[in-house]
N, C-alpha and C positions, 0 to 999 in steps of 0.2 A: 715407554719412558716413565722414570718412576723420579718422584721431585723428592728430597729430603726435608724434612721439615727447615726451614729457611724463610728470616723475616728479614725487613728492609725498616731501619731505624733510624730515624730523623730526629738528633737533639738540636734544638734551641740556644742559639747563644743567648746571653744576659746583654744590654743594653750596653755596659760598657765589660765585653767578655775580653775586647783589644789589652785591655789593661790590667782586668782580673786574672787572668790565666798565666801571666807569666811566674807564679812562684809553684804555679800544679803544671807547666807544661810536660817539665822534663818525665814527671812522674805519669800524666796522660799516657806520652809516646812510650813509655815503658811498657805501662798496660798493654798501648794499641799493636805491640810488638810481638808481647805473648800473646797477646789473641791472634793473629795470622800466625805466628809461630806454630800453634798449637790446633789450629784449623778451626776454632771459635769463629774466628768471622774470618770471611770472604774477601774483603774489602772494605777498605776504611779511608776516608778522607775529610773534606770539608770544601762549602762552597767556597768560592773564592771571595766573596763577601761578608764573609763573616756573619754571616745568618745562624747557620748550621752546619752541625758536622753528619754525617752519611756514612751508617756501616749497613754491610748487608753478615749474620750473623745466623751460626747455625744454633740453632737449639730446638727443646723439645715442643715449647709454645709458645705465646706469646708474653706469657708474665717471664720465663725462665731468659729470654729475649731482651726483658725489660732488664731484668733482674743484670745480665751480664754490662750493663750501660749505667745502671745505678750504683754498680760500685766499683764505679771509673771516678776520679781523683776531679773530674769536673764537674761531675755530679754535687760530688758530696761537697765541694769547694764552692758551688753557684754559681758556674761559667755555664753550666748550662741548665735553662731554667724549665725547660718542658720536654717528654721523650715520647714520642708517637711511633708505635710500632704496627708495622704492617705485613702481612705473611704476604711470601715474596716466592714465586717460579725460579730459581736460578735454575741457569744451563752451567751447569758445570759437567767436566769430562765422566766424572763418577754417573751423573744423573744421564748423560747423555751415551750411557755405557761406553766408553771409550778407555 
């Protein structure tokens, strides 16, 4: 079984992100669109608390990981104030040759 390079990315919401986000959402979910669209990320969500939002995101490393999350409209707006990446095992059907 062979993994592709694939990281697990944890942003941070801002303290009041309930409130800040709404004039960048529409343009987040655009982003978060073309990235599944285009097979950049895996999986994208957020906790249900508004902690943090959760993509799991293909790329080459961990800066180029980063780099796809820093120029997301929440980033660069302050809805999300810290991005922690972490290189991640996905099981996906490619990886699991299937």
């Amino acid at each position: 079984m062979r993994f592709e390079p694939t990281y697990l990315v944890t942003a941070r919401y801002a303290a009041d992100a309930a409130q800040r986000r709404g004039p960048h959402r529409s343009a987040h979910l655009d982003r978060v669109a073309t990235l599944l669209a285009d097979g950049t990320a895996l999986v994208a969500g957020a906790y249900a608390d508004l902690s943090a939002s959760v993509l799991i995101v293909r790329a080459a490393d961990a800066d180029a990981a980063r780099a796809v999350c820093e120029a997301d409209p929440y980033w660069r707006h302050g809805v999300w104030t810290a991005i922690e990446v972490a290189e991640y095992l996905a099981a996906t059907p490619q990886s699991l040759g299937r």
